[in-house]
GUTOR-421495 format. One record per residue (C-alpha): residue number from 1; residue in one letter; x negated, y, z negated. Coordinates in nm, 2 decimals. Example, Ala and Ser with C-alpha at 12.3 -4.5 7.8 and 13.67 -1.06 7.14 Angstrom:
BEGIN
seq: 1	type: A	px: -1.23	py: -0.45	pz: -0.78;
seq: 2	type: S	px: -1.37	py: -0.11	pz: -0.71;
END
This chain:
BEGIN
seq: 1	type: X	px: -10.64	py: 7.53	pz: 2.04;
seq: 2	type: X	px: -10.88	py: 7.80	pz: 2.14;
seq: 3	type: X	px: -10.79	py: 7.75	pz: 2.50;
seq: 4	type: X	px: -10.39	py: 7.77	pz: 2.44;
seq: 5	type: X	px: -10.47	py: 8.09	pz: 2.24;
seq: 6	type: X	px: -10.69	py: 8.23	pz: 2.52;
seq: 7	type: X	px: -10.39	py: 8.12	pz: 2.76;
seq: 8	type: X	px: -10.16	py: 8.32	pz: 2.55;
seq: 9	type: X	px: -10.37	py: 8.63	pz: 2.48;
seq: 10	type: X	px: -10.41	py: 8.65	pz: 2.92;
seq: 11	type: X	px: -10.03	py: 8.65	pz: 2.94;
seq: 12	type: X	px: -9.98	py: 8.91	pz: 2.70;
seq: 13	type: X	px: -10.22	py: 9.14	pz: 2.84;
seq: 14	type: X	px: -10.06	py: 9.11	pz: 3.23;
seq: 15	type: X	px: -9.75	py: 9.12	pz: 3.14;
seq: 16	type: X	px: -9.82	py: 9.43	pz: 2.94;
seq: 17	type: X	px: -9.96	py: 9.56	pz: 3.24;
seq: 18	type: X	px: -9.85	py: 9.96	pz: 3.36;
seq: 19	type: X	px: -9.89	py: 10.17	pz: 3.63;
seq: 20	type: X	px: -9.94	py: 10.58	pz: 3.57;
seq: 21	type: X	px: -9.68	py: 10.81	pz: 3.58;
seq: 22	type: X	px: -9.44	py: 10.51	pz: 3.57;
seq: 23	type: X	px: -9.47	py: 10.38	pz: 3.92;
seq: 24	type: X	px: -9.38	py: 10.04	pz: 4.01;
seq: 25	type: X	px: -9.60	py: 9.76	pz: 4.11;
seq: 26	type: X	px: -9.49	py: 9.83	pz: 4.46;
seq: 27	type: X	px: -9.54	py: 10.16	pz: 4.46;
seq: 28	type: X	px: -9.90	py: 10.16	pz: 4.30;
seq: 29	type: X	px: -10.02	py: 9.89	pz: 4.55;
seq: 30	type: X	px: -9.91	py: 10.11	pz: 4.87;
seq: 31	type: X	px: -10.12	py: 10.39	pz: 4.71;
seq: 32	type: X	px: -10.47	py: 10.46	pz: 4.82;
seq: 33	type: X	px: -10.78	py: 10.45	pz: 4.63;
seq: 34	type: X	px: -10.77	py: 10.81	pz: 4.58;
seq: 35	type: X	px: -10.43	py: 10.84	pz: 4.53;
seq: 36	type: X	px: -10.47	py: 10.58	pz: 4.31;
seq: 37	type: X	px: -10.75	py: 10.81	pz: 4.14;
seq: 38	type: X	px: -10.57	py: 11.11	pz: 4.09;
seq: 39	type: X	px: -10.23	py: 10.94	pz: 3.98;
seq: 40	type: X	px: -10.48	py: 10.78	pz: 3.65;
seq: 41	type: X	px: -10.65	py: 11.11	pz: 3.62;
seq: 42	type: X	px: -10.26	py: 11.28	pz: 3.62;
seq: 43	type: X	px: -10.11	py: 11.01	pz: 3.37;
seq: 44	type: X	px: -10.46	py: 11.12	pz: 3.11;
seq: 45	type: X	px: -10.36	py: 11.47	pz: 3.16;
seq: 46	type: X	px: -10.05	py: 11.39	pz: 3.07;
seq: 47	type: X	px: -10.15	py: 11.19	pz: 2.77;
seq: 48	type: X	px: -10.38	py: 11.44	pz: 2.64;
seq: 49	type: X	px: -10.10	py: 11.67	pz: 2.65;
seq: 50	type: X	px: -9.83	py: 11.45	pz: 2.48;
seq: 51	type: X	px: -10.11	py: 11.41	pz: 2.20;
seq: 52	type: X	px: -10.19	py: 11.76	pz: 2.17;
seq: 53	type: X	px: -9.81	py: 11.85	pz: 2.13;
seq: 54	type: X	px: -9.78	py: 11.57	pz: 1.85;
seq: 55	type: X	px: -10.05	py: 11.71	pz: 1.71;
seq: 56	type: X	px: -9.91	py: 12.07	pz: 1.67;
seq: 57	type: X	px: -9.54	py: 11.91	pz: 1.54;
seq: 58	type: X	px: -9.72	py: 11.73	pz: 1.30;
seq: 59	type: X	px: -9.94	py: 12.02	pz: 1.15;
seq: 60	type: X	px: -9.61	py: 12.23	pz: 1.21;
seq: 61	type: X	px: -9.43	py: 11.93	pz: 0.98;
seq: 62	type: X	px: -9.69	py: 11.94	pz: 0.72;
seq: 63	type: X	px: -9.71	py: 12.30	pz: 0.65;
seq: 64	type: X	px: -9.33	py: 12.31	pz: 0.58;
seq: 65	type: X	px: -9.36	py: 12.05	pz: 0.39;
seq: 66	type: X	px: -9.62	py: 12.22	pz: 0.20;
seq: 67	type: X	px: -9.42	py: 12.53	pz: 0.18;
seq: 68	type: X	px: -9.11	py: 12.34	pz: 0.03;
seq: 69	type: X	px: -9.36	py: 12.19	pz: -0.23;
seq: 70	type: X	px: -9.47	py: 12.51	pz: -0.35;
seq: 71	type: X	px: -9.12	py: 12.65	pz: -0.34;
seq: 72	type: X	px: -9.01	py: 12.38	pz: -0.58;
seq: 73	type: X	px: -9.33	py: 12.42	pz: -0.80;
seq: 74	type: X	px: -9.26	py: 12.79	pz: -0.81;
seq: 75	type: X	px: -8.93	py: 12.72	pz: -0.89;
seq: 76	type: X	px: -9.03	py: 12.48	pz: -1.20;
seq: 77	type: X	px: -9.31	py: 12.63	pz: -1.32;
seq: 78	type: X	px: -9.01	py: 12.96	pz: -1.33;
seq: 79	type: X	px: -8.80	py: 12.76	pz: -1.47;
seq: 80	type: X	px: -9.07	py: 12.65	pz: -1.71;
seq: 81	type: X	px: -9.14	py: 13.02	pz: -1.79;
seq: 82	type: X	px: -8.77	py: 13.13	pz: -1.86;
seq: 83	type: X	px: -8.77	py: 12.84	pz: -2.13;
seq: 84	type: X	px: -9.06	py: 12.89	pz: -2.32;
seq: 85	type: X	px: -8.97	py: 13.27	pz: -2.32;
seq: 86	type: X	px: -8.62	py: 13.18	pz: -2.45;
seq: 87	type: X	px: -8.74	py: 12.91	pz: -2.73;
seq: 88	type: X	px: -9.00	py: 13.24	pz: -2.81;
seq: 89	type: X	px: -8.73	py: 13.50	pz: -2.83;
seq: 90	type: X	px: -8.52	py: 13.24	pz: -3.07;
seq: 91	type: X	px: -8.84	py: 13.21	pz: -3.25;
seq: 92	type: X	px: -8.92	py: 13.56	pz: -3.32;
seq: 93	type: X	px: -8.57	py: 13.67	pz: -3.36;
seq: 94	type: X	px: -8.53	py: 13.37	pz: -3.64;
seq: 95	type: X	px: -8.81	py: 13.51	pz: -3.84;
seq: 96	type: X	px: -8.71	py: 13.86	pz: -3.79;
seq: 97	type: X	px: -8.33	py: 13.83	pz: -3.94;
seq: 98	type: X	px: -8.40	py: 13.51	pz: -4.19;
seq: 99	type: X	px: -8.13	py: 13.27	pz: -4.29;
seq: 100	type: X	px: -8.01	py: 13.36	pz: -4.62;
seq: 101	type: X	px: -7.94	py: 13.06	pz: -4.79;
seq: 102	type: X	px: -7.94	py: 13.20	pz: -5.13;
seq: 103	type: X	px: -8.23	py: 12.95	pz: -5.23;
seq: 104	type: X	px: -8.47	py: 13.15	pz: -5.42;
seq: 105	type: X	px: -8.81	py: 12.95	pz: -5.52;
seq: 106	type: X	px: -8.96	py: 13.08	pz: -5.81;
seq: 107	type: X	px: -9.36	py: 13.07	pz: -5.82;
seq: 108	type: X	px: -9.38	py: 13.09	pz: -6.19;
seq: 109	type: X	px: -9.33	py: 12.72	pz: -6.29;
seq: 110	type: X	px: -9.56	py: 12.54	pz: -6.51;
seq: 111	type: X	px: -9.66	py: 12.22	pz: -6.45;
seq: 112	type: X	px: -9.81	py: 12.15	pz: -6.75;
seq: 113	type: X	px: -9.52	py: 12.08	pz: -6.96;
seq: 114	type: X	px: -9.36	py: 11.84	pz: -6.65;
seq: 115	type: X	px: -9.46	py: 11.53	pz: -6.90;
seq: 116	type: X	px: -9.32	py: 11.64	pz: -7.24;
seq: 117	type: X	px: -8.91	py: 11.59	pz: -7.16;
seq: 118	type: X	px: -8.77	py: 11.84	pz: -7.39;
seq: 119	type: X	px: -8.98	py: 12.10	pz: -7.24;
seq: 120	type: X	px: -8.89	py: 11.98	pz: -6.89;
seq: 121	type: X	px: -8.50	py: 12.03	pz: -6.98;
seq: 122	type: X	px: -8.62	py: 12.38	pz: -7.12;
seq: 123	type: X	px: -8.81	py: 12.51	pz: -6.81;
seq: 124	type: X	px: -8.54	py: 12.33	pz: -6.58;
seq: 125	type: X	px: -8.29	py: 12.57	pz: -6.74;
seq: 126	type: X	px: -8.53	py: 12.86	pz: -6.70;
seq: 127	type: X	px: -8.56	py: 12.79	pz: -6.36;
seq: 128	type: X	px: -8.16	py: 12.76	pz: -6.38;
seq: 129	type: X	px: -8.14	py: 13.07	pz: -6.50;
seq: 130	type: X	px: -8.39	py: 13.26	pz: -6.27;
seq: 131	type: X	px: -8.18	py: 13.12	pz: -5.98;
seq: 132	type: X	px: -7.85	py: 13.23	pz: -6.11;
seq: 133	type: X	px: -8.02	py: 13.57	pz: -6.19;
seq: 134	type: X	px: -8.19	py: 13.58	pz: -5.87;
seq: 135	type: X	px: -7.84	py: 13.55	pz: -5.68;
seq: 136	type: X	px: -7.68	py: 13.82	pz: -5.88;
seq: 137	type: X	px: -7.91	py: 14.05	pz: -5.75;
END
């Protein structure tokens, strides 16, 4: 088993092999040593550079997508802020110009004579009449 997985691993690597700057294997073996040389040193220039350019796209990426983040969070948090000033507004202008319901609460009610029944129908009409007298105002 460990030989048939060496076996495989040795194929994969040679028939993964390249040559720089995307020469065949017939034109890398007529090359000299030195050309040889400079063609690997070439192809790492090259590389460097490729990575260097992904590099800057991919800060270039991120910042816009940074900037469209705090677009959006600008946008809710405005959002937000137009709400919470409107739901204010509704609240301040509610308890500026009250509903008139014509429900007036008297404060003068005494509790004392809520057990004894014929009092309770005799402060009930009180409070009747304090409301109707209330209204007529």
């Amino acid at each position: 088993m460990k030989k048939l997985l060496t076996f495989s691993l040795g194929m994969m690597l040679t028939a993964c092999t390249f040559y720089p700057l995307g020469m065949t294997e017939a034109e890398w073996n007529t090359l000299t040593k030195e050309e040889k040389l400079a063609a690997r040193m070439k192809d790492a220039e090259l590389y460097e550079q490729r990575q260097l350019r992904y590099a800057i796209e991919r800060q270039n990426m991120l910042r816009e997508e940074r900037i469209e983040a705090n677009t959006d969070a600008i946008k809710s948090t405005s959002k937000a802020a137009t709400a919470a000033a409107t739901a204010a507004n509704a609240v301040s202008t509610s308890q500026q110009n009250p509903i008139n319901n014509n429900v007036v609460v008297s404060p003068n009610i005494n509790l004392s004579n809520m057990g004894n029944s014929s009092n309770n129908n005799t402060s009930s009409s009180n409070n009747n009449n304090t409301l109707t007298n209330n209204n007529s105002k």
